[in-house]
C-alpha positions in Angstrom: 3.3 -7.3 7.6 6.0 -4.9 7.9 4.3 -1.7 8.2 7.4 0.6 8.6 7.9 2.0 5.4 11.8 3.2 4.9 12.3 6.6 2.7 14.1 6.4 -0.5 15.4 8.5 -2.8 12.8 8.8 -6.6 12.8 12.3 -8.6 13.2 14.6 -5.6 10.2 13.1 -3.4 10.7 11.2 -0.6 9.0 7.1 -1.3 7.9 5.4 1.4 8.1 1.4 1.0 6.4 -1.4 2.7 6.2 -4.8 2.0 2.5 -6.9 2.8 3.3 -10.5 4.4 0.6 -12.5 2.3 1.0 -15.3 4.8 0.5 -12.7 7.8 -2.8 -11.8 9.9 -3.5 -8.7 8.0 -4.9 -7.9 4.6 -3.3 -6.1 1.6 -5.4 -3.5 1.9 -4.7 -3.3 6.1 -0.9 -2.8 5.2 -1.5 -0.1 2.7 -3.3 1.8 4.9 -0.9 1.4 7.5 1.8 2.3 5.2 -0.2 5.6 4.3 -0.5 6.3 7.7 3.4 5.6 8.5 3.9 8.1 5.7 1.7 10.7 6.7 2.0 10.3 10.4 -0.9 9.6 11.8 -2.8 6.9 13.5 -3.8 4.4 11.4 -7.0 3.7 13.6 -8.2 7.3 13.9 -10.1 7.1 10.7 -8.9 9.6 8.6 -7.2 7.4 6.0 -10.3 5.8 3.4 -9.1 3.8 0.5 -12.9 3.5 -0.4 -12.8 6.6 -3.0 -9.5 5.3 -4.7 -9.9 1.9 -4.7 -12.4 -1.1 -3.3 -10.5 -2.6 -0.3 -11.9 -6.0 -0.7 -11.2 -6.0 -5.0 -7.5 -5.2 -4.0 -7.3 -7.9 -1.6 -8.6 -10.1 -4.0 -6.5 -9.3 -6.9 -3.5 -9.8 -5.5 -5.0 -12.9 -3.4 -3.0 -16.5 -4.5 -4.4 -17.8 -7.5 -7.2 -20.7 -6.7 -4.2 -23.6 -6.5 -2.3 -21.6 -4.3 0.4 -20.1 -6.4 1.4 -16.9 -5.9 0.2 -13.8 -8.5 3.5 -12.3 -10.1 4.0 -9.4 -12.0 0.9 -7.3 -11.6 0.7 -3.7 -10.2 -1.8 -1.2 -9.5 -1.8 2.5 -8.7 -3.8 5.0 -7.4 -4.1 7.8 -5.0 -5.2 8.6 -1.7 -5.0 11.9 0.0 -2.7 13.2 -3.2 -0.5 10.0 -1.9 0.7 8.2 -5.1 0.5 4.8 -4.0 1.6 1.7 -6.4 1.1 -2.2 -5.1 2.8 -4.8 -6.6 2.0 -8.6 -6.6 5.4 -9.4 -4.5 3.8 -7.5 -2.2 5.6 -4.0 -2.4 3.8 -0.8 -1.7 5.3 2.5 -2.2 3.8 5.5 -1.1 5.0 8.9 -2.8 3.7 11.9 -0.5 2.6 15.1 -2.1 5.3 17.6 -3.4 5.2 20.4 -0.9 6.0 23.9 -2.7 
């Protein structure tokens, strides 16, 4: 897992990118809240980031789980929000976070 997301550059909103390790000790959905939490700055164990009303943690583990003969899953995505975070997984494992445009 590498949870430290690095800013980029996309329409004039900072995106913050993390990559999920599939072979690693946490889940998908562990590294996208860890990536949320990176990009809103706060502790990832205090609680206050849910994925449950945006997304089943245990279906998006599973849908981006190896196939049942252990190949990989290539070229899905998904997207939802959390917090007004924009958040988009891939099946390589990228997650980008886009944060909420402050006016």
């Amino acid at each position: 897992m590498h949870d430290a997301p690095s800013p980029t550059s996309s329409r004039s909103r900072a995106v913050y990118r993390a990559v999920h390790d599939p072979d690693g000790p946490a889940t998908l959905s562990t590294t996208v809240v860890h990536a949320l939490a990176d990009c809103m700055g706060v502790d990832p164990t205090a609680g206050r980031i849910s994925l449950y009303d945006a997304v089943d943690p245990d279906a998006l583990d599973a849908l981006f789980r190896p196939q049942y003969d252990g190949t990989p899953r290539t070229g899905g995505r998904l997207s939802f929000v959390v917090d007004d975070h924009h958040v988009t997984v891939t099946a390589e494992g990228e997650i980008l976070v886009e944060p909420p445009v402050r006016r």
